[in-house]
MIBAVO-694616 format. One record per residue (C-alpha): x, y, z. Coordinates in nm, 4 decimals. Layout:
<recs>
        x        y        z
        X        Y        Z
...
</recs>
This chain:
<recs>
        x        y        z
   8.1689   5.2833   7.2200
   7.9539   5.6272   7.2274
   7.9597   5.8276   7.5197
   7.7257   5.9419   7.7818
   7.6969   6.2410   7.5735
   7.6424   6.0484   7.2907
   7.3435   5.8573   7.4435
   7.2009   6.1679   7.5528
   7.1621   6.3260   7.1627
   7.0271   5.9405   7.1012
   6.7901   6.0122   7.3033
   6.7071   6.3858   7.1915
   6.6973   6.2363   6.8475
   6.4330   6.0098   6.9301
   6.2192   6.2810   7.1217
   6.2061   6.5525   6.8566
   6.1320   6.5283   6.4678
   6.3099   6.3145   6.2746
   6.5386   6.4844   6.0784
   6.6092   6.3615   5.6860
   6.8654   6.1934   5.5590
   6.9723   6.0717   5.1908
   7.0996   5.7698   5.0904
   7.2312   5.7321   4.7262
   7.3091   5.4341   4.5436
   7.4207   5.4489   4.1642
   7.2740   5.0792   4.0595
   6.9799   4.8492   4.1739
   6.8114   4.9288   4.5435
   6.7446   4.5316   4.5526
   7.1395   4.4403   4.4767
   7.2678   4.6961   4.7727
   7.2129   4.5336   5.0778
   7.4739   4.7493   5.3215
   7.2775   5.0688   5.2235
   6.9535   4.9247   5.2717
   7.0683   4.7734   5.6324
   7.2116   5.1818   5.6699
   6.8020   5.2566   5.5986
   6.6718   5.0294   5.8387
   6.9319   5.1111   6.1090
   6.8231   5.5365   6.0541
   6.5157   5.4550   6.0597
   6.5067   5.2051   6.4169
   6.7384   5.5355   6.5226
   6.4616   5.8015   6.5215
   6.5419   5.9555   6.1166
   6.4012   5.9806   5.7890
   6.4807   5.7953   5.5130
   6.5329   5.8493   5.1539
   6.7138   5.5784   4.9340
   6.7631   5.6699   4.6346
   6.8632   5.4696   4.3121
   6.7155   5.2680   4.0326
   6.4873   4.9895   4.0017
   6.5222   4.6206   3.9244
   6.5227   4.3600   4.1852
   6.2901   4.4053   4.5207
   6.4536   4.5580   4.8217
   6.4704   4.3511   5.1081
   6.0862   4.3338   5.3110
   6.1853   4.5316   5.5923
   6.2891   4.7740   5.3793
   5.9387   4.8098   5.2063
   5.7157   4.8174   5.5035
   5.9700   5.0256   5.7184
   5.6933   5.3504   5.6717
   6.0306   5.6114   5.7194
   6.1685   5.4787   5.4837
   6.1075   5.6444   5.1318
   6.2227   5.4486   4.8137
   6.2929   5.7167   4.5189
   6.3798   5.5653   4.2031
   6.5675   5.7261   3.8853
   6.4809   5.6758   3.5974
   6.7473   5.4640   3.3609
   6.9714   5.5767   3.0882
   6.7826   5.5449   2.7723
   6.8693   5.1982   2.5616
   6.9694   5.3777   2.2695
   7.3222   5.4351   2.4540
   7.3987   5.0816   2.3550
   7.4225   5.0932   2.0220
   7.6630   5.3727   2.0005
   8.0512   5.2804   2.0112
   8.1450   5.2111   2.3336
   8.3407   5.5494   2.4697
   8.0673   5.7417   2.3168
   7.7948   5.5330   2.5192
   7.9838   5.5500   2.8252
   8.0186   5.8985   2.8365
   7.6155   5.9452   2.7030
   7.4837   5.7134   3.0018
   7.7164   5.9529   3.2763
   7.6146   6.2363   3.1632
   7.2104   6.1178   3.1923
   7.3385   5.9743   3.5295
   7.4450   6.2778   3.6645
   7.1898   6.4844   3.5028
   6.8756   6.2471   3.6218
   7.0617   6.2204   3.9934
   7.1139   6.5762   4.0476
   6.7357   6.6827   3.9286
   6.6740   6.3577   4.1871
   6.8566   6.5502   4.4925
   6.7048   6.8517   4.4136
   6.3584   6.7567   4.3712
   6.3426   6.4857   4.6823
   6.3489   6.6195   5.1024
   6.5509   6.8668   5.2153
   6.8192   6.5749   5.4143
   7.0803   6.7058   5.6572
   7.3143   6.4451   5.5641
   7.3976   6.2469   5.2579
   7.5728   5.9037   5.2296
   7.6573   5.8126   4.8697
   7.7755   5.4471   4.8239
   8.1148   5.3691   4.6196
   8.1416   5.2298   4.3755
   8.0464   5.3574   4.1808
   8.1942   5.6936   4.2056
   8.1134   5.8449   3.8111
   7.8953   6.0835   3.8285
   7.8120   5.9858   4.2205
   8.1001   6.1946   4.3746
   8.1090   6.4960   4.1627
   7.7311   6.5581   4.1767
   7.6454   6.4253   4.5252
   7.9521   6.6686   4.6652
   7.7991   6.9809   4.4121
   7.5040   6.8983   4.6000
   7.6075   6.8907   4.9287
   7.7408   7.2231   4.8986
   7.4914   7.4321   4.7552
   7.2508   7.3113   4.9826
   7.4835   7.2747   5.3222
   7.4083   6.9222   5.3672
   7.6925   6.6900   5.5255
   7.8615   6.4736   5.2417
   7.9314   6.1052   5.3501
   8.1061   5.8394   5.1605
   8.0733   5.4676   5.2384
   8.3316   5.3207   5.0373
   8.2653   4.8998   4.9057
   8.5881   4.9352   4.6787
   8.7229   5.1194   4.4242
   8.5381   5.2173   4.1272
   8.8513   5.2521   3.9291
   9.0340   4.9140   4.0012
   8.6382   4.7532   3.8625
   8.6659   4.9480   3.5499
   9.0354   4.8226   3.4951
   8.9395   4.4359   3.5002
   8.7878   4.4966   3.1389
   9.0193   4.7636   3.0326
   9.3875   4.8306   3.0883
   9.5543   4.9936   3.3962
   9.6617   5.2983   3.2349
   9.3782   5.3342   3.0440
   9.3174   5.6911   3.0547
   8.9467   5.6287   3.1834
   9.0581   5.4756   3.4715
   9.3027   5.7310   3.5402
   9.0510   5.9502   3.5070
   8.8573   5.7718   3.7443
   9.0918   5.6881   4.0099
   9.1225   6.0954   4.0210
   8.7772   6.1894   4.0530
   8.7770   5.8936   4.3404
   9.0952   6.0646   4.5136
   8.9547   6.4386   4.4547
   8.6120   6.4421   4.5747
   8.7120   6.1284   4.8165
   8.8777   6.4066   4.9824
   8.6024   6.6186   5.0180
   8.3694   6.4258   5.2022
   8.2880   6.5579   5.5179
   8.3658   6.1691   5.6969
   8.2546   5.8105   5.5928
   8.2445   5.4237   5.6555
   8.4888   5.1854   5.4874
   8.4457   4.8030   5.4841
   8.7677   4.6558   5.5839
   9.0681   4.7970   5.8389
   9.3174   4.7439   5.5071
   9.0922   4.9528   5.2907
   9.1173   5.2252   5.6222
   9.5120   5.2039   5.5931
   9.5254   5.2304   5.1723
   9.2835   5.5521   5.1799
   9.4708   5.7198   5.4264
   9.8111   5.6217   5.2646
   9.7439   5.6688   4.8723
   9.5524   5.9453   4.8542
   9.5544   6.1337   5.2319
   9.1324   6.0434   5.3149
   9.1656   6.0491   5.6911
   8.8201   6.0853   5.8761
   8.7216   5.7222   5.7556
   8.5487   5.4112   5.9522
   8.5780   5.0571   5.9496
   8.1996   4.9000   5.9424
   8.2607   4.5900   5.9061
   7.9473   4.3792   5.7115
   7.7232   4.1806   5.9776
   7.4217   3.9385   5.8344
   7.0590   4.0535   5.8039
   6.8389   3.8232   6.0958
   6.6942   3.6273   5.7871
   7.0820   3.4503   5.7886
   6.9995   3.1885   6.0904
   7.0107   2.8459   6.0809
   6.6981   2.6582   6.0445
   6.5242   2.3346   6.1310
   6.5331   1.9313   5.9624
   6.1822   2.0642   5.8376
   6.2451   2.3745   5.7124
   6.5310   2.2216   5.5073
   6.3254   1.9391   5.3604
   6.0268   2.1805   5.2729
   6.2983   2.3627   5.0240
   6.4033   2.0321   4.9338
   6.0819   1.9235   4.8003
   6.0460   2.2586   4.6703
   6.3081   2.2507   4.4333
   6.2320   1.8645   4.3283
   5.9636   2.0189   4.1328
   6.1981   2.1607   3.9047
   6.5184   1.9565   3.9505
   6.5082   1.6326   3.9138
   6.8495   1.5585   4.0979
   6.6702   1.6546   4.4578
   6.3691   1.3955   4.3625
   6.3158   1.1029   4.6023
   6.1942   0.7816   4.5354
   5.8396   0.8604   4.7265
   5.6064   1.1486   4.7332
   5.7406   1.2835   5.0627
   6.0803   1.2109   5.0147
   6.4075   1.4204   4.8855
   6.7307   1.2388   4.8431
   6.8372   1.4794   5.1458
   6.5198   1.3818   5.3469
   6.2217   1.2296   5.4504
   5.9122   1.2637   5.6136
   5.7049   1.0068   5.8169
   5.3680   0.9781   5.8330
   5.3267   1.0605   6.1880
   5.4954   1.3833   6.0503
   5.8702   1.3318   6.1247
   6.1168   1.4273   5.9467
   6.4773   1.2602   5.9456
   6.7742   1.3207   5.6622
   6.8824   1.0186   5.4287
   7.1940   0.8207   5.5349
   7.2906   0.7609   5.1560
   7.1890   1.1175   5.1081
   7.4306   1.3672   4.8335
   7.6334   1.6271   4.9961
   7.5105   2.0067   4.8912
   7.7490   2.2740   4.8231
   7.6221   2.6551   4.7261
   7.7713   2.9460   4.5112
   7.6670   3.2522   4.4276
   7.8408   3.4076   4.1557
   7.7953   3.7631   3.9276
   7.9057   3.5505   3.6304
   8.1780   3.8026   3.5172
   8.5768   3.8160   3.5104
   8.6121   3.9321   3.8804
   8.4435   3.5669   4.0127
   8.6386   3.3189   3.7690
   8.3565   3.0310   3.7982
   8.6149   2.7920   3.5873
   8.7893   2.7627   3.8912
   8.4812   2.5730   4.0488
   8.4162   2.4070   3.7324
   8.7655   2.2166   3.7056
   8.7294   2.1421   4.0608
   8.4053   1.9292   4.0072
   8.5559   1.7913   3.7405
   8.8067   1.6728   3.9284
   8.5692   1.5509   4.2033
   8.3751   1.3309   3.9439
   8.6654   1.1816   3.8512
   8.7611   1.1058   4.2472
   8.4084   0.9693   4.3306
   8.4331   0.7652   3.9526
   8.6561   0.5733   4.1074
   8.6155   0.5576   4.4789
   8.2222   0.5882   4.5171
   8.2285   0.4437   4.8834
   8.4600   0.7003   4.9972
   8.3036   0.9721   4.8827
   7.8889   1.1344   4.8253
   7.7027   1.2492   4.5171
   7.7759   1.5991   4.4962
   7.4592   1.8296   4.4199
   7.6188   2.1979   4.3126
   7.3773   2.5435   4.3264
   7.4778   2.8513   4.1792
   7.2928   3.1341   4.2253
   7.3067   3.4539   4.0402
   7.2951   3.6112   3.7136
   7.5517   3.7688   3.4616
   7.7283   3.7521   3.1601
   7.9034   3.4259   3.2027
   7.6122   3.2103   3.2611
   7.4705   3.0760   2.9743
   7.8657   3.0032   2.8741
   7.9142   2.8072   3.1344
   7.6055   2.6053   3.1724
   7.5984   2.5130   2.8172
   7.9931   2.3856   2.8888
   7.8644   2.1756   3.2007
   7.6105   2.0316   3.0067
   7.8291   1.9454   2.7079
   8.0190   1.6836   3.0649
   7.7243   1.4960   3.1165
   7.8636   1.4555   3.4746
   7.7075   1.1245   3.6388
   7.7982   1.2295   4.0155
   7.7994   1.5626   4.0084
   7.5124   1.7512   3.9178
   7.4685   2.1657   3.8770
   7.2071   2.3991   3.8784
   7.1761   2.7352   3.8232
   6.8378   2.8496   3.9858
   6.7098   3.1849   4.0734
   6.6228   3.1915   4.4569
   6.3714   3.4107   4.5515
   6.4479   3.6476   4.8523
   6.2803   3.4240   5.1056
   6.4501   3.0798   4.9622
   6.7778   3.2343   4.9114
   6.8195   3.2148   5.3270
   6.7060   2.8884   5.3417
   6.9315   2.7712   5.0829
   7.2507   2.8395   5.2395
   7.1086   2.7041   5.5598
   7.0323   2.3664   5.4286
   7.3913   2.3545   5.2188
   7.6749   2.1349   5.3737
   7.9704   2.3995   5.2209
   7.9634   2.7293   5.0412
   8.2056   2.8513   4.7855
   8.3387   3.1987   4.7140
   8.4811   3.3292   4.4124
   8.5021   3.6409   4.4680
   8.8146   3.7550   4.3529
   8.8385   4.1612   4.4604
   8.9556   4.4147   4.2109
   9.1552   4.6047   4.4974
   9.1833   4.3596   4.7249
   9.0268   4.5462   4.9695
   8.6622   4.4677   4.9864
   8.5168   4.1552   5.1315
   8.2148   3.9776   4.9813
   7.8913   4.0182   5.1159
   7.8239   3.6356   5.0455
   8.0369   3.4978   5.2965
   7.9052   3.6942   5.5758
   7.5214   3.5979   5.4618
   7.6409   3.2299   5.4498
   7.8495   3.3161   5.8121
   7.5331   3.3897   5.9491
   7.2898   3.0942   5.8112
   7.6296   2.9331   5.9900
   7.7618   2.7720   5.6622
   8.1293   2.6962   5.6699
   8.2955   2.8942   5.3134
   8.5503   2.8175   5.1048
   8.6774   3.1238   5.0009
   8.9292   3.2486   4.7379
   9.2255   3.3993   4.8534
   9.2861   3.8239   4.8064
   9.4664   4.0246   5.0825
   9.2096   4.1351   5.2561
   9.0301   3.8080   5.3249
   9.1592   3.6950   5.6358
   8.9847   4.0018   5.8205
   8.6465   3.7444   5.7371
   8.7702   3.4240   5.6580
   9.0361   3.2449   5.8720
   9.1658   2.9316   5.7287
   9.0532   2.6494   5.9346
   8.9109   2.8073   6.2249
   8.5565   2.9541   5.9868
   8.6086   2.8382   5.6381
   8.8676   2.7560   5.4047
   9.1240   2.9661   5.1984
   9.2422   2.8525   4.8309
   9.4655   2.9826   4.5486
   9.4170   2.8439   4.2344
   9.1846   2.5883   4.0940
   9.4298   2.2536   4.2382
   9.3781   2.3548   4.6058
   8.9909   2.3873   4.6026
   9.0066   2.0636   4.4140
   9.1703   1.9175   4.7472
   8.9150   2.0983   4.9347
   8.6272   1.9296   4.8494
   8.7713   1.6806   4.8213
   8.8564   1.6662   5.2057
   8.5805   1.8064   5.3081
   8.3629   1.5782   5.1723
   8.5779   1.2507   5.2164
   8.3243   0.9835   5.4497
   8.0226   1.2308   5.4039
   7.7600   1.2148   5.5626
   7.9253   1.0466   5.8863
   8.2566   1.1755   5.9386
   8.1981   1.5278   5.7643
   8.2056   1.8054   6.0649
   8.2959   1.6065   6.3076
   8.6692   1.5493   6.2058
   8.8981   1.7081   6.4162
   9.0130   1.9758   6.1153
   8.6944   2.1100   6.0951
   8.5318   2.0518   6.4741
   8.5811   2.4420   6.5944
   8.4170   2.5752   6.2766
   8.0601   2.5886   6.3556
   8.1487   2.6991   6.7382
   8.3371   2.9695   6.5693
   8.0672   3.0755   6.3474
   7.8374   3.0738   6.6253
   8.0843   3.3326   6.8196
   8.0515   3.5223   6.4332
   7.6708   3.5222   6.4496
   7.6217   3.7007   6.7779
   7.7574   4.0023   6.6580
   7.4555   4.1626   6.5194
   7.4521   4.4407   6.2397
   7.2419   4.6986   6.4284
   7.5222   4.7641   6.7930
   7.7763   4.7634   6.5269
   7.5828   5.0277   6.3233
   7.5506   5.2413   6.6595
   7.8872   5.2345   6.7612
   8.0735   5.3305   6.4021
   7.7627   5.5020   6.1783
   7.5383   5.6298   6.4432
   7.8125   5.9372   6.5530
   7.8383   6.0033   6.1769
   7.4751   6.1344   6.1173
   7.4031   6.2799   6.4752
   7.6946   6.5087   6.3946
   7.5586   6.6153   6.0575
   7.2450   6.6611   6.2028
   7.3903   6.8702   6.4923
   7.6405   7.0608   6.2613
   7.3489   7.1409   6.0534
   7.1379   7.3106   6.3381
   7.4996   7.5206   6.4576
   7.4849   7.6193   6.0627
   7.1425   7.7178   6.0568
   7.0877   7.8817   6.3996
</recs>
């Protein structure tokens, strides 16, 4: 909680000016929804905003039309890198990194406080802490994971980049004036590995477009995607094989209608996607050969990556009569929706420390979409097996998942006794809003940079 004190500079900060503050993220402004949630929350508290990365997808719309909040974009490391050998490249693009983000800093408003995001750390830390120094601006660090344990899924773990790595993570970690971490283990392992102390747990709350929505909503997405996928096509103009819609404008769902289960998935190492795929193989075996026991099983995957084309090409090569996939791109708006109008979602997120927690769950948490979630140590601070989703191991156990989750569906799904507390407990989940959170663990963060600042300069 903040005290009265604490209220009181709230409501100085509100009064006077608002002061500037930086927010720097090394990769896409569209893909970093914590630090644009950080931007909105400034902004609602009375400061000035500049995010700064580089372009690609759209930023959230809140984000766009917030008028204090100022979107500064980098420009890219040339494409040229890419065809040199691969060291060579990676040391080319770091070097235009930190060259283009310091000449950034420099060149944007004078902030009193700074809060880099990590990963990734390479060039962030070194030049964001120069930075803060020569120009007496508080240095922040909100730490996703470890840059270092990312870089050592594609190389080995005493590579000497990644040792390299984890010390410029432990170094200028230390520096850092304070910061935000994402999960109470991640807290412990910073203070135990490397001595980084002033660090606090923020835990990841869902934006207000994560809600559940209505029958209609759900079968206006329906139809929606029947226009390009023939698997959500019903057998009238105004009907989805989820739903239907009357002509005195009702709308009611199918009894005989396929369950829907959602992914989203980078497509790379860290999110193994065969596990899912062996698991639907599995489950068109099972509903082969008992099709009264158990639905049509209608599988979106979201995202893009490396992986993709791989994959779909190998789920085509199936020909799958009872399970179909698609790999759509959902626009910002439909994305929501999507996970709203599923019946299960599915993690894969595997984390590279074991420290983080994926950002999916709590979106599909807060469109109140039970998860079935891949199992890492940190996990259980989100995901509690059978009291909000599910927890799995290996590829056999989220076989059995779906496959009891979806035994008797539509009628006896939700309502067996397993699975009865789950939406009550993700209702509990959804009332904790990102914003109070924000207040109580970020808020004291800046308002002592921007008080520190005015004891420096006075």
């Amino acid at each position: 909680m903040i005290s009265e004190s604490g209220l009181t500079e709230m409501g100085y900060q509100r009064d006077k000016k608002r002061e500037q503050v930086t927010l720097v993220v090394l990769g896409d402004l569209g893909h970093s929804p914590r630090m644009n949630y950080h931007a909105l929350s400034l902004s609602e508290e009375g400061f000035e905003v500049n995010l700064v990365g580089f372009a690609g997808s759209k930023p959230q719309i809140e984000v766009l039309k917030d008028e204090h909040i100022t979107l500064t974009y980098m420009r890219p490391s040339p494409a040229a890198f890419g065809n040199l050998p691969r060291v060579l490249a990676y040391f080319m693009k770091v070097l235009w990194q930190a060259i283009i983000l310091f000449f950034t800093l420099l060149t944007s408003p004078r902030s009193k406080v700074l809060l880099m995001q990590n990963p990734p750390g390479i060039p962030t830390m070194p030049v964001c802490w120069f930075f803060c120094i020569i120009t007496r601006t508080k240095f922040l660090i909100d730490w996703h994971n470890y840059g270092y344990t990312i870089m050592a899924i594609n190389l080995r773990q005493n590579h000497p980049l990644v040792f390299v790595y984890s010390l410029c993570e432990r170094i200028f970690g230390k520096q850092a004036h304070g910061g935000l971490c994402v999960t109470k283990a991640m807290k412990i392992n910073l203070a135990q590995k490397w001595g980084i102390q002033k660090v606090t747990v923020l835990y990841d709350r869902p934006a207000d477009r994560f809600h559940p929505i209505s029958l209609e909503e759900k079968h206006n997405l329906f139809m929606k995607l029947s226009t390009t996928y023939s698997c959500f096509s019903g057998s009238s103009p105004d009907k989805t094989v989820f739903t239907e819609r009357y002509a005195d404008g009702r709308v009611i769902e199918c009894e005989d209608r396929p369950a829907l289960l959602v992914s989203s998935t980078s497509w790379t190492e860290d999110e193994d996607f065969s596990i899912l795929f062996h698991a639907l193989e599995d489950y068109e075996g099972v509903r082969h050969e008992f099709p009264d026991h158990y639905p049509p099983l209608i599988v979106v995957v979201t995202g893009k990556g490396p992986m993709k084309e791989y994959y779909t090409s190998l789920v085509a090569e199936r020909m799958w009569m009872h399970v179909a996939v698609i790999t759509p791109w959902m626009t910002a708006e439909d994305y929501p929706t999507l996970l709203a109008a599923a019946d299960l979602g599915v993690c894969l997120h595997y984390s590279s420390s074991g420290l983080d927690l994926p950002m999916k769950v709590v979106d599909m948490f807060g469109s109140r979409l039970p998860v079935a979630a891949i199992d890492y140590p940190a996990l259980p601070e989100l995901v509690k097996h059978n009291e909000n989703g599910l927890i799995f191991k290996n590829k056999e156990e989220l076989a059995n998942l779906l496959q009891d989750w979806f035994r008797g569906f539509p009628r006896e799904t939700a309502i067996k006794e397993t699975y009865y507390d789950f939406y009550k407990n993700l209702d509990e989940f959804r009332k904790l809003k990102w914003h109070p959170c924000w207040t109580c663990n970020a808020l004291p963060l800046f308002l002592d940079g921007v008080s520190g600042q005015q004891r420096l300069t006075n």
